[in-house]
C-alpha positions as CSV (number, residue, x, y, z in Angstrom):
1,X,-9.2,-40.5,-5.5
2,X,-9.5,-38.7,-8.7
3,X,-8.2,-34.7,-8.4
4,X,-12.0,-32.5,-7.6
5,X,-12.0,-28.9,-9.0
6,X,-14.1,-26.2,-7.2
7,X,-14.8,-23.3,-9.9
8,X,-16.1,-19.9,-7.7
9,X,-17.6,-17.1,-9.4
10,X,-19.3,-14.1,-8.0
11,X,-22.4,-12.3,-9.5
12,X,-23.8,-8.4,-8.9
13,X,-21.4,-6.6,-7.5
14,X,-17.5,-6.9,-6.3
15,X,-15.7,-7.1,-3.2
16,X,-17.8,-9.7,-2.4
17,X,-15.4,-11.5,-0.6
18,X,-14.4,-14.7,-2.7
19,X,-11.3,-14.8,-1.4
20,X,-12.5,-15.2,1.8
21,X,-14.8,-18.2,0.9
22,X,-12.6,-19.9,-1.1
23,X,-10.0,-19.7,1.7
24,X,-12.8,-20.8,3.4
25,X,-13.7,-23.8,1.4
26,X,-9.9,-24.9,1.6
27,X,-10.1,-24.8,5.1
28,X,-13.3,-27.2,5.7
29,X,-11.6,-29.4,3.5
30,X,-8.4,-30.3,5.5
31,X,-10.3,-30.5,8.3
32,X,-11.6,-33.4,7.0
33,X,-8.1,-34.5,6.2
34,X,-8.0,-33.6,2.3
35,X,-5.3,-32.0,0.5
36,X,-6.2,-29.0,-0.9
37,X,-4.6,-26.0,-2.9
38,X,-5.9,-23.0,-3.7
39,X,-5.7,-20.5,-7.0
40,X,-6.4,-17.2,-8.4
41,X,-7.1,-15.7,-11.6
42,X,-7.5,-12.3,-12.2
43,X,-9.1,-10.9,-15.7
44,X,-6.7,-7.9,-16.1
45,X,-4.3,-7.8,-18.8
46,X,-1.0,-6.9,-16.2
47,X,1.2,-9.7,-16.0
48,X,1.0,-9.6,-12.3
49,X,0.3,-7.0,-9.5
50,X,3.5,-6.0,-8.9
51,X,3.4,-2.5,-10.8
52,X,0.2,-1.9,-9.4
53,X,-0.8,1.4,-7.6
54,X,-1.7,-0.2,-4.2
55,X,-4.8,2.4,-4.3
56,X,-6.0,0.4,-7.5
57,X,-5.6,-3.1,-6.2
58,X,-4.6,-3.2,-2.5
59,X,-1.0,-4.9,-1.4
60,X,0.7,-7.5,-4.0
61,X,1.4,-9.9,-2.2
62,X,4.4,-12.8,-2.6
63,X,4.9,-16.4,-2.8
64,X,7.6,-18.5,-1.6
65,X,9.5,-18.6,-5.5
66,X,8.8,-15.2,-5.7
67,X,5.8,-14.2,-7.7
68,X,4.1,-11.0,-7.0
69,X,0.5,-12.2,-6.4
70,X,-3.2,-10.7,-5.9
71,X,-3.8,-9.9,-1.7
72,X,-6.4,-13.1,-1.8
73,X,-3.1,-15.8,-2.0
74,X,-2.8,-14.1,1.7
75,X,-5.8,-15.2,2.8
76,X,-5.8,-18.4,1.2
77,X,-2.2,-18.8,3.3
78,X,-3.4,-17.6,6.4
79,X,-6.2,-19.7,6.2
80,X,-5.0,-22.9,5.6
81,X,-1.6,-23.0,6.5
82,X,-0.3,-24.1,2.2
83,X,2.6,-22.2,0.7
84,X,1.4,-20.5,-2.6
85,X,3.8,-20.3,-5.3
86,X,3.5,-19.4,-9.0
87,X,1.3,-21.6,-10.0
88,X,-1.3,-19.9,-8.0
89,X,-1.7,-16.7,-9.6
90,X,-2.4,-16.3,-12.8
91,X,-3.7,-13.3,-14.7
92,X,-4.9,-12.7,-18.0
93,X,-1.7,-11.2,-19.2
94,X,0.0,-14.1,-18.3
95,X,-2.5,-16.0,-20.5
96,X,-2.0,-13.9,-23.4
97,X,1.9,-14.0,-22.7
98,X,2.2,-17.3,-22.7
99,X,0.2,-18.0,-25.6
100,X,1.8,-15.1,-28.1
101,X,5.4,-16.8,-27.2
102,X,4.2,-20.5,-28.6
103,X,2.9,-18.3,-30.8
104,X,6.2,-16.8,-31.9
105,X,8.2,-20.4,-31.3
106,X,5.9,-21.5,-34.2
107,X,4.6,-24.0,-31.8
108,X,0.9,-23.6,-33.4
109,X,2.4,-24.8,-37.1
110,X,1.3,-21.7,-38.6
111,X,-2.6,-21.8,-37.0
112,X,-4.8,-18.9,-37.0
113,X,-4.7,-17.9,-32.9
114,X,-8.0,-17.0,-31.2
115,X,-9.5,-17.1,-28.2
116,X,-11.6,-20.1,-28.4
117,X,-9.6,-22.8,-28.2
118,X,-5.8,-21.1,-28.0
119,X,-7.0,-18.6,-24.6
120,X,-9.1,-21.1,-23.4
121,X,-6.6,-24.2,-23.9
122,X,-4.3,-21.9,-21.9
123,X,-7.0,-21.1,-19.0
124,X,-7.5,-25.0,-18.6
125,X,-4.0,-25.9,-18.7
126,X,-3.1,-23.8,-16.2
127,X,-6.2,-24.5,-14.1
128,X,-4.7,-28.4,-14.1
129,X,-1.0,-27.5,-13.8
130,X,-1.1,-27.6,-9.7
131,X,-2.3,-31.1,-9.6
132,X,0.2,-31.8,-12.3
133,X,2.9,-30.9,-10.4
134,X,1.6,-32.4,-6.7
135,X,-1.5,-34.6,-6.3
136,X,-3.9,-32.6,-4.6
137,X,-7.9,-34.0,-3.7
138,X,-9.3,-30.7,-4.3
139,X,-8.2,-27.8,-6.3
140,X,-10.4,-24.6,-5.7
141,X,-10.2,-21.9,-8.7
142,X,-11.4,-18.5,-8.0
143,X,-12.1,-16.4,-10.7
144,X,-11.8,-12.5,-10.2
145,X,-13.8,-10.1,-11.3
146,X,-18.0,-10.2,-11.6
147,X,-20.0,-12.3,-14.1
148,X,-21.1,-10.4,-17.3
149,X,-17.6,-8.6,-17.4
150,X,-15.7,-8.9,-21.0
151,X,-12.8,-9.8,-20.1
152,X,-14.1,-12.6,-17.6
153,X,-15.5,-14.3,-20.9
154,X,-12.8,-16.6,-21.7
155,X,-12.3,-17.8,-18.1
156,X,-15.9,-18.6,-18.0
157,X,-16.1,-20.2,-21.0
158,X,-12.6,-22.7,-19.6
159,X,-14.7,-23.6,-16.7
160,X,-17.6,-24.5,-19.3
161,X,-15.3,-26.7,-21.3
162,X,-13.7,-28.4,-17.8
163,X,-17.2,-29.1,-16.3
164,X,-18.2,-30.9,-19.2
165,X,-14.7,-32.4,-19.5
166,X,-14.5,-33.7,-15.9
167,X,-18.5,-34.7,-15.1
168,X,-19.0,-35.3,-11.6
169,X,-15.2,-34.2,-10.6
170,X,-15.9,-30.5,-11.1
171,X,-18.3,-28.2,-9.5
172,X,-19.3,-24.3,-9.5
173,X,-20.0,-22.0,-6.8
174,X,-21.2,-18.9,-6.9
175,X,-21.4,-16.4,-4.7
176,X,-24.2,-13.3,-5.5
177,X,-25.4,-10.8,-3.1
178,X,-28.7,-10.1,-1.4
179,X,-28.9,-6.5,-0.9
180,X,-31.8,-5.1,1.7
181,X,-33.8,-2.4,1.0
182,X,-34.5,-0.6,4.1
183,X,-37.3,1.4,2.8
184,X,-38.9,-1.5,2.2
185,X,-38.2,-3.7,4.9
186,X,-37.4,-6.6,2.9
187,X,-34.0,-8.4,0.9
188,X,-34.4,-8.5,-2.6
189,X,-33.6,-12.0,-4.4
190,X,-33.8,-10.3,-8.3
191,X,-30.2,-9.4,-8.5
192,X,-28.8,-12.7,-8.1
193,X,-31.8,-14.2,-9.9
194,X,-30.3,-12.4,-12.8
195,X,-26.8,-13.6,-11.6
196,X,-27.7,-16.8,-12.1
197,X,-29.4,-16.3,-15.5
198,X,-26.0,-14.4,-17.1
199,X,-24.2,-17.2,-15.5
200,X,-26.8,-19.8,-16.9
201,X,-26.5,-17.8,-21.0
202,X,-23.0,-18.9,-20.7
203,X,-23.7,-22.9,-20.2
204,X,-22.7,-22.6,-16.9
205,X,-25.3,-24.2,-13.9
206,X,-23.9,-23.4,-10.4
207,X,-24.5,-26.2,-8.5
208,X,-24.2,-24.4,-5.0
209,X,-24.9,-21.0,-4.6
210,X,-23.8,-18.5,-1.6
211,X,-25.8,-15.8,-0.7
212,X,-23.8,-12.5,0.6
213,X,-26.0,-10.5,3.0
214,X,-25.7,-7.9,5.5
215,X,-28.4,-9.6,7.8
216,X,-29.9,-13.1,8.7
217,X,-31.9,-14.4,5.8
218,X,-35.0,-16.6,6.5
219,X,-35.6,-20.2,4.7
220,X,-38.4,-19.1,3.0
221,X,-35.3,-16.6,0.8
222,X,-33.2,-19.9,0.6
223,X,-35.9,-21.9,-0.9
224,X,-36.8,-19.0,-3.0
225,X,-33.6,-18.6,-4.5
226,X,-33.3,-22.0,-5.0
227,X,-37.0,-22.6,-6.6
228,X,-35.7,-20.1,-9.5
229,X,-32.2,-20.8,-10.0
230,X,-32.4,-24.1,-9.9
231,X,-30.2,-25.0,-6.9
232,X,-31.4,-27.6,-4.5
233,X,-32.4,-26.4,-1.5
234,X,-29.6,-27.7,0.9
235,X,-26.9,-26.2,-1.5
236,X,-28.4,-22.7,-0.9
237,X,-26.1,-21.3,2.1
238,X,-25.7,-17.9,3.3
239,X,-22.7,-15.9,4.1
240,X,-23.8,-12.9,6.6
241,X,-21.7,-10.5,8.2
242,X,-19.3,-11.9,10.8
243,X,-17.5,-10.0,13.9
244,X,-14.1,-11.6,12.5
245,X,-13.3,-12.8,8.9
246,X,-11.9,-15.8,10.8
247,X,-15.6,-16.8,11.5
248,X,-16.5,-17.5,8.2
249,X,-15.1,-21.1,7.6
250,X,-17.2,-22.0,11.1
251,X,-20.3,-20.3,9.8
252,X,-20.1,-22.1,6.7
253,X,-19.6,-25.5,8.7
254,X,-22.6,-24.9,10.4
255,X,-24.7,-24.8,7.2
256,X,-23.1,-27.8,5.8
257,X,-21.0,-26.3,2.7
258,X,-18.8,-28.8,2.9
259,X,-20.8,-31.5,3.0
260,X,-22.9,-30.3,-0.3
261,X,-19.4,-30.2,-2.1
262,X,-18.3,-33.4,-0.9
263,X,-21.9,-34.8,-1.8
264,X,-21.9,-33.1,-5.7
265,X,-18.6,-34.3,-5.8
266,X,-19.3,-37.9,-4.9
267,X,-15.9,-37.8,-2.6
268,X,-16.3,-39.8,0.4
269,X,-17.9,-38.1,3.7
270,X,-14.9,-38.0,5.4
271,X,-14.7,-38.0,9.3
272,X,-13.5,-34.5,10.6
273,X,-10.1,-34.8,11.0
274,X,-9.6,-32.6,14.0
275,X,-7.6,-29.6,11.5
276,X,-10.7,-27.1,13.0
277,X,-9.8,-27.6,16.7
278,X,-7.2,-25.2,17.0
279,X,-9.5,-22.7,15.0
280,X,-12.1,-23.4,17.3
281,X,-9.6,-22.6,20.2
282,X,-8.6,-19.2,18.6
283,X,-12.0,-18.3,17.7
284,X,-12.0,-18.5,21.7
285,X,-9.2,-15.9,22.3
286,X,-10.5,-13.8,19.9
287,X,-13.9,-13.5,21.7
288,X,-11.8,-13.0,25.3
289,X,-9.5,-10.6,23.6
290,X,-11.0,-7.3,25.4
291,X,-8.2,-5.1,26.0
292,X,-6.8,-3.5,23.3
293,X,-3.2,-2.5,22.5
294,X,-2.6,0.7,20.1
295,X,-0.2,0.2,17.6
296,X,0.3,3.1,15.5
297,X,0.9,2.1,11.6
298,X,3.2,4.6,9.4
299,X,2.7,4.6,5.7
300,X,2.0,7.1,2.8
301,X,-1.3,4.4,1.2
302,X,-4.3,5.7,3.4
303,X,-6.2,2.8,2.1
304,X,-6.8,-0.5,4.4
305,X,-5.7,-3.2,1.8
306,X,-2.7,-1.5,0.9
307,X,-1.2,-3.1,4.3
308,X,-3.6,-6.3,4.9
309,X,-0.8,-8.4,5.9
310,X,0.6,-6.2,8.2
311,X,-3.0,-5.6,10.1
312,X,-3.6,-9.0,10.2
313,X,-0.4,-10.2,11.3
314,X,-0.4,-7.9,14.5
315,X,-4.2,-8.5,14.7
316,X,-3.3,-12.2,14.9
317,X,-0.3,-11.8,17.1
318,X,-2.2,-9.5,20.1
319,X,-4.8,-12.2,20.1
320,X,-2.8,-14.8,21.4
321,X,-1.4,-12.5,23.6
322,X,-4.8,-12.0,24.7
323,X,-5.4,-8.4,23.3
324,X,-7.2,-6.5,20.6
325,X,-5.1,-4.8,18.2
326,X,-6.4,-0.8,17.7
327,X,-4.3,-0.3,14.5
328,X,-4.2,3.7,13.7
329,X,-2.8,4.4,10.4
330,X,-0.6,7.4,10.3
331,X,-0.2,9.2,7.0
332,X,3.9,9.8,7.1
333,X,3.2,12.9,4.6
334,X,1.4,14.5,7.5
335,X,4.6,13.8,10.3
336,X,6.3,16.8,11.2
337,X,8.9,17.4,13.9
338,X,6.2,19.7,15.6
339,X,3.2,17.2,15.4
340,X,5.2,13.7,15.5
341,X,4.9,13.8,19.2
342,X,1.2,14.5,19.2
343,X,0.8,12.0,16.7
344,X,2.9,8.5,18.3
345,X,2.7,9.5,22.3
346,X,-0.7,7.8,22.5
347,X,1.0,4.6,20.8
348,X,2.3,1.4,22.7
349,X,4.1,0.7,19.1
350,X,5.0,2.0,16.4
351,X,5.4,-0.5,12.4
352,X,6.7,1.8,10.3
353,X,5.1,0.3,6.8
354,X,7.3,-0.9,3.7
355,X,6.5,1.0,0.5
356,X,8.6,2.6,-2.8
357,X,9.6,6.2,-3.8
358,X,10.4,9.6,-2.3
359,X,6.9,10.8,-1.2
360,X,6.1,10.4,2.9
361,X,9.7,9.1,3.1
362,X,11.3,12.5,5.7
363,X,7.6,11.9,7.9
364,X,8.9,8.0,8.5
365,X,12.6,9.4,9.5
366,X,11.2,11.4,11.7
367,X,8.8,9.0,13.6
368,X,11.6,6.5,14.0
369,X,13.6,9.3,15.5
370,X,11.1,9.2,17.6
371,X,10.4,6.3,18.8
372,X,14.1,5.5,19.6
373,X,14.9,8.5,21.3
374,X,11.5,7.8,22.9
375,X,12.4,4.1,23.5
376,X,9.1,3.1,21.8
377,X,8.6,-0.6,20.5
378,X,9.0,0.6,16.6
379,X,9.2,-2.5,14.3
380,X,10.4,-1.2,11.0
381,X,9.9,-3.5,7.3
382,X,11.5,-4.0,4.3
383,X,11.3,0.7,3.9
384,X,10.2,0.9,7.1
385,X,14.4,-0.6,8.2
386,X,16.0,1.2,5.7
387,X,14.2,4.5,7.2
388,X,15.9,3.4,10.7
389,X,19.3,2.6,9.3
390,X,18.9,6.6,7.1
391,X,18.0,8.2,10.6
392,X,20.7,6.3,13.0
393,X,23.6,7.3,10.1
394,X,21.7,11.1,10.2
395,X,21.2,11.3,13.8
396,X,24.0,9.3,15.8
397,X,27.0,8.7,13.2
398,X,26.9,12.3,11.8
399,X,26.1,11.9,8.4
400,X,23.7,15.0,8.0
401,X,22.5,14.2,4.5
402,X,22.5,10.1,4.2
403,X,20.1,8.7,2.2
404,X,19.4,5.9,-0.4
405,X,20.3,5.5,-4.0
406,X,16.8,5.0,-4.3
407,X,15.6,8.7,-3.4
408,X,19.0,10.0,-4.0
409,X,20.9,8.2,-7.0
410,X,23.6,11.1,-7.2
411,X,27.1,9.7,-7.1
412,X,28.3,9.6,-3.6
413,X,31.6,11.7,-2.3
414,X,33.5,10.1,0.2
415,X,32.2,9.9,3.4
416,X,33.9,12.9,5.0
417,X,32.4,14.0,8.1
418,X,33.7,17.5,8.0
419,X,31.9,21.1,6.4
420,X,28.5,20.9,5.6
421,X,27.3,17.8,2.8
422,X,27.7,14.6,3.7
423,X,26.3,12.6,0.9
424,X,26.5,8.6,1.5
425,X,24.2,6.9,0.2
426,X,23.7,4.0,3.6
427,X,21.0,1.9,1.6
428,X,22.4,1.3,-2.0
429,X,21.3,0.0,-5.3
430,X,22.0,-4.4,-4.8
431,X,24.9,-5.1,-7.3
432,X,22.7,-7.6,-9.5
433,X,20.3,-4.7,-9.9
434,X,22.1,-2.2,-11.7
435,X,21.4,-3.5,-15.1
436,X,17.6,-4.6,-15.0
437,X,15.6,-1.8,-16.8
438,X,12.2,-3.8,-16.7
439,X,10.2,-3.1,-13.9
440,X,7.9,-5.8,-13.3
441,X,9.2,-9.2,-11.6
442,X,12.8,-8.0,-11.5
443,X,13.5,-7.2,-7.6
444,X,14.9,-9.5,-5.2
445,X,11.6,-12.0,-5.0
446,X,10.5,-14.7,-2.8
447,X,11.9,-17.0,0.0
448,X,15.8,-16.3,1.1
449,X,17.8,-17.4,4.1
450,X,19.2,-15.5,6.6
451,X,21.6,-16.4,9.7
452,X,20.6,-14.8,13.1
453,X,23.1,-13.8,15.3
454,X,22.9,-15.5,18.6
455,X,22.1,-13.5,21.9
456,X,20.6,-11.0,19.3
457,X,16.1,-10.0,20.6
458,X,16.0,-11.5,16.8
459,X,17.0,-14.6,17.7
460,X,15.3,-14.7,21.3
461,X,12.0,-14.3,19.1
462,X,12.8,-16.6,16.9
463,X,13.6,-19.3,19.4
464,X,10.8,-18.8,21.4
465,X,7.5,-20.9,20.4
466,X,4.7,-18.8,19.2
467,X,1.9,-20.5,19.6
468,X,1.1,-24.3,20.9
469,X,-0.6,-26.0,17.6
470,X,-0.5,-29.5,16.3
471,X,0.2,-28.3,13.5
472,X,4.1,-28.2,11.6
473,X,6.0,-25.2,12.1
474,X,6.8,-24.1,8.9
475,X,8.4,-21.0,7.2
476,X,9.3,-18.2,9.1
477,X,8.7,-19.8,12.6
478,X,10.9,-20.5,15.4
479,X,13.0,-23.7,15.8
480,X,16.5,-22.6,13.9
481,X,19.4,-20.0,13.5
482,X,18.9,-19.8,10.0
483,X,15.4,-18.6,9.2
484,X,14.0,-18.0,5.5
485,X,11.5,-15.4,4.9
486,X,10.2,-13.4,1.7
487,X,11.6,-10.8,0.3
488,X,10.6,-7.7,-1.9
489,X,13.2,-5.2,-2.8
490,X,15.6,-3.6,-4.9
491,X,18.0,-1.7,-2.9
492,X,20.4,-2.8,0.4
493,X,21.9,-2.2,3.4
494,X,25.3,-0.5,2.3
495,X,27.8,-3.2,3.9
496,X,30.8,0.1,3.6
497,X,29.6,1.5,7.0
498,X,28.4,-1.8,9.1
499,X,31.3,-1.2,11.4
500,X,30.3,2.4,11.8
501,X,26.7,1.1,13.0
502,X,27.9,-1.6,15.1
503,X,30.2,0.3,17.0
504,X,27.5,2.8,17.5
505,X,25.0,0.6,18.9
506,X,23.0,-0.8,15.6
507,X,23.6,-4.1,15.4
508,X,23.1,-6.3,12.3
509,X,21.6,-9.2,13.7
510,X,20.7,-11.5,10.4
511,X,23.0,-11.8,7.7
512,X,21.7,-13.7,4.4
513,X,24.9,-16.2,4.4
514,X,25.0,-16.4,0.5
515,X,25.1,-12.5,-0.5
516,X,26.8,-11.1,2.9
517,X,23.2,-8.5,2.5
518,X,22.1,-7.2,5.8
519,X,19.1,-8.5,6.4
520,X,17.9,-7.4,10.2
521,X,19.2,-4.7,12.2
522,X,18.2,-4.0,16.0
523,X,19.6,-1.4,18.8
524,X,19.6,-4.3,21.9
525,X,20.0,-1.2,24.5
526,X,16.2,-0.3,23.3
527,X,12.9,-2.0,24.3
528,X,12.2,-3.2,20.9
529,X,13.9,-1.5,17.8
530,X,14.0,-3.7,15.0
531,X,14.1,-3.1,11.0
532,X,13.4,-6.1,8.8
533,X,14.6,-6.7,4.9
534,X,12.0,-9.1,4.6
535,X,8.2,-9.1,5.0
536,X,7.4,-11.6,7.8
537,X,3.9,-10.4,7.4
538,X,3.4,-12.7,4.5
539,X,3.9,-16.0,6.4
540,X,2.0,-15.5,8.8
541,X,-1.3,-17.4,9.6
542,X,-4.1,-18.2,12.1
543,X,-2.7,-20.9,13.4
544,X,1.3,-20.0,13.3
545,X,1.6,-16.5,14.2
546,X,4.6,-15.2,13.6
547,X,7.5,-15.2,16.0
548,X,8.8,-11.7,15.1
549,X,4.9,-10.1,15.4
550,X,4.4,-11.6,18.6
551,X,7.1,-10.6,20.4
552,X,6.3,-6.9,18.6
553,X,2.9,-6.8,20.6
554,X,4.3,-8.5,23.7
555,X,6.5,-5.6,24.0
556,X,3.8,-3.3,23.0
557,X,2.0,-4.7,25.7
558,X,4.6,-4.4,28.1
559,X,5.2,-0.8,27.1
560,X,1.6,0.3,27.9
561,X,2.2,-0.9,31.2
């Protein structure tokens, strides 16, 4: 079968949740035993998200090869199980890059270079680059921003070209939102009527729309919509509010979304593969997850996307350990030695958040203190561990003023534990880092190994199954001593004083085997005190939880006990 593209838009407002449906799409589709990948573009000019203020565009989050990537690859991941890698995530800056440097190799022979064809020849090559590399049967494209939006132009006017180009293997969905007007007592069908009509002035005819509303909505607004936008009827579907995000792919089902696409698309009506009966099983837990577990989430980004992978993650987790996960966010900025106790006691766990720069940095010290002197779960990533390893050299091995080269750059003295400075620097600069000046797209990126050390709770989590799935285990899961997770940082573990924090009861329990770097610490005296290098968060999904989150909550759920 030829390669199927799946162009959604979204009309009226943003935030309507495209991620979510495309992630959604993506799933229906394997269940019917297709292979599917997923991609975003974003319309703003930034290269990528990674030197974005995570109050402007919630958390970047990374691929496997490293690319710093809108928060929607997560769901897209979560959802279908794929690993997203570069070729995912492409923004308009990237465009532009990519096209100035032909531009400059003299690739264009001397051409005039504007945006029709140069941007748009860029926009569809880029579009057809996955299936290129890999043949996939579907390849969904979601395009960020709202219809009618300038900079949105060129990528609509790609998918115009492509349609035309591909015929039948191409199709457009667009989602628009169906706002109700309490005051009157009745949804209003204009706004997306207009939707439609923008969408329409750009030679664009969306041949299945989506209709985002807060409540139920009646045929008789399907066939409305449809009448004057010139859908047919059965490729009208509605997307209401769900309980769980995780509902969405099933309510879509019901309404048969994936039968309309497979029908536009003239692939064959494939038998359901049995891909959605493990969703429908943790649909299940969810709904008999009752109890909740309170996990208490330290970071300085009072915003929910800054940490969606996080939530998720232990959301995910408690419910196959049959709980609901309360998440409260606490601001580190607001922790002080007087109110950190009023603050965590409530708390079964503590995730002290990952994050960059000085501000909010002494409130996370000071709740690891104390949850270690408390002997509270306290699961610390990527910041969040080098916050532990800053407190245990402060508080146990006597180094009064440690702190990281990232906070602290000032040459270091010697570590002399006598008078009253003792500046070491136990989180340092990584060597390869010391001569990048760029900021964006120069940490440590992407997927790396790392040894555990056997006997290690690291390695007892690792080891121990997560979940029972048909589905593969795949990165990040249990089954091996040498895992390989994603990574996001600039600055280290200072391997000088590893003996120091071995002897005195911090062990380093995963070592990445080609860099020596410290990669996981633990105390193994504690109930669960582990610091992380690497985000686990970002692989993992619905179906593969993963191991390091669920035995986080287990022992949350043991310490509320």
């Amino acid at each position: 079968m030829e390669t199927k593209y799946i162009f959604v838009t979204g009309g009226v407002v943003s935030s309507l949740g495209k991620g979510i449906i495309s992630a959604s799409i993506g799933k229906l589709l394997q269940a019917r035993g297709y292979k599917v990948t997923i991609q975003k573009f974003d319309p703003y000019i930034n290269i990528d998200p990674g030197t974005l203020n995570p109050y402007e565009h919630g958390e970047c989050y990374v691929t496997v090869d490293g690319m710093e990537t809108d928060l929607d690859l997560g769901h897209y991941e979560r959802f279908t199980d794929i690993k997203t890698t570069r070729n995912n995530s492409v923004t308009t800056g990237r465009i532009y890059q990519a096209v100035i440097e032909k531009e400059r190799r003299g690739d264009y022979l001397g051409k005039t270079i504007q945006v029709v064809p140069h941007i748009t020849d860029e926009i569809k090559r880029c579009i057809k680059e996955n299936a290129s590399h890999d043949h996939f049967d579907f390849v969904i494209s979601e395009i960020g921003g709202t219809i009618g939006d300038i900079e949105s132009a060129p990528f609509m006017e790609a998918i115009r070209q492509l349609r035309w180009e591909m015929g039948r293997n191409a199709v457009n969905i667009h989602l628009t939102y169906v706002p109700y007007l309490r005051a009157a007592g009745e949804f209003k069908t204009k706004p997306t009527q207009h939707s439609v009509k923008e969408l329409q002035s750009m030679g664009i005819q969306p041949d299945i729309l989506i209709l985002r509303t807060e409540h139920h909505l009646e045929d008789a607004i399907l066939h409305k919509v449809a009448s004057f936008c010139n859908v047919e009827p059965e490729c009208v579907v509605q997307s209401e509010d769900m309980a769980s995000i995780y509902e969405v792919p099933v309510n879509m089902q019901h309404q048969g979304l994936d039968i309309a696409i497979l029908r536009k698309l003239g692939a064959p009506l494939q038998l359901e593969s049995g891909g959605l009966v493990s969703w429908y099983h943790f649909l299940h837990l969810q709904q008999e997850a009752k109890e909740e577990v309170h996990i208490g989430l330290v970071g300085k980004y009072d915003l929910q996307d800054a940490y969606k992978s996080i939530r998720e993650s232990l959301s995910l987790a408690a419910i196959y350990c049959g709980r609901k996960a309360k998440i409260h966010f606490i601001n580190s900025e607001e922790i002080t030695a007087q109110n950190v106790a009023e603050k965590l006691d409530k708390m079964a766990g503590i995730v002290i958040c990952p994050g960059f720069g000085q501000r909010g940095i002494e409130g996370k010290i000071i709740a690891v203190e104390y949850g270690r002197t408390h002997d509270i779960p306290t699961f610390g990533i990527c910041l969040g561990m080098q916050m532990m390893v800053i407190e245990f050299a402060r508080n146990v091995l006597g180094y009064k003023d440690a702190n990281s080269a990232e906070m602290r750059p000032t040459p270091q003295p010697l570590p002399e534990k006598e008078g009253s400075n003792h500046w070491v620097n136990v989180i340092d600069l990584m060597e390869e880092q010391k001569s990048i000046t760029q900021m964006g797209g120069t940490m440590r990126l992407g997927a790396y190994d790392c040894q555990l050390v056997e006997g290690s709770k690291v390695y007892e989590a690792y080891m121990q199954p997560t979940v029972s799935t048909p589905l593969p285990i795949g990165e990040g899961q249990g089954g091996g001593s040498v895992i390989k997770e994603r990574h996001r940082h600039r600055y280290e573990f200072n391997n000088k004083y590893r003996e120091e924090y071995e002897a005195a009861g911090m062990k380093c329990v995963g070592i990445n085997p080609a860099a020596d770097l410290v990669e996981i610490v633990e105390i193994p005296e504690k109930k669960w005190y582990i610091g992380t290098q690497f985000h686990p968060e970002y692989s993992s999904t619905v179906l593969h939880p993963h191991p390091l989150f669920m035995s986080f909550v287990r022992a949350c759920i043991d310490n509320s006990k």
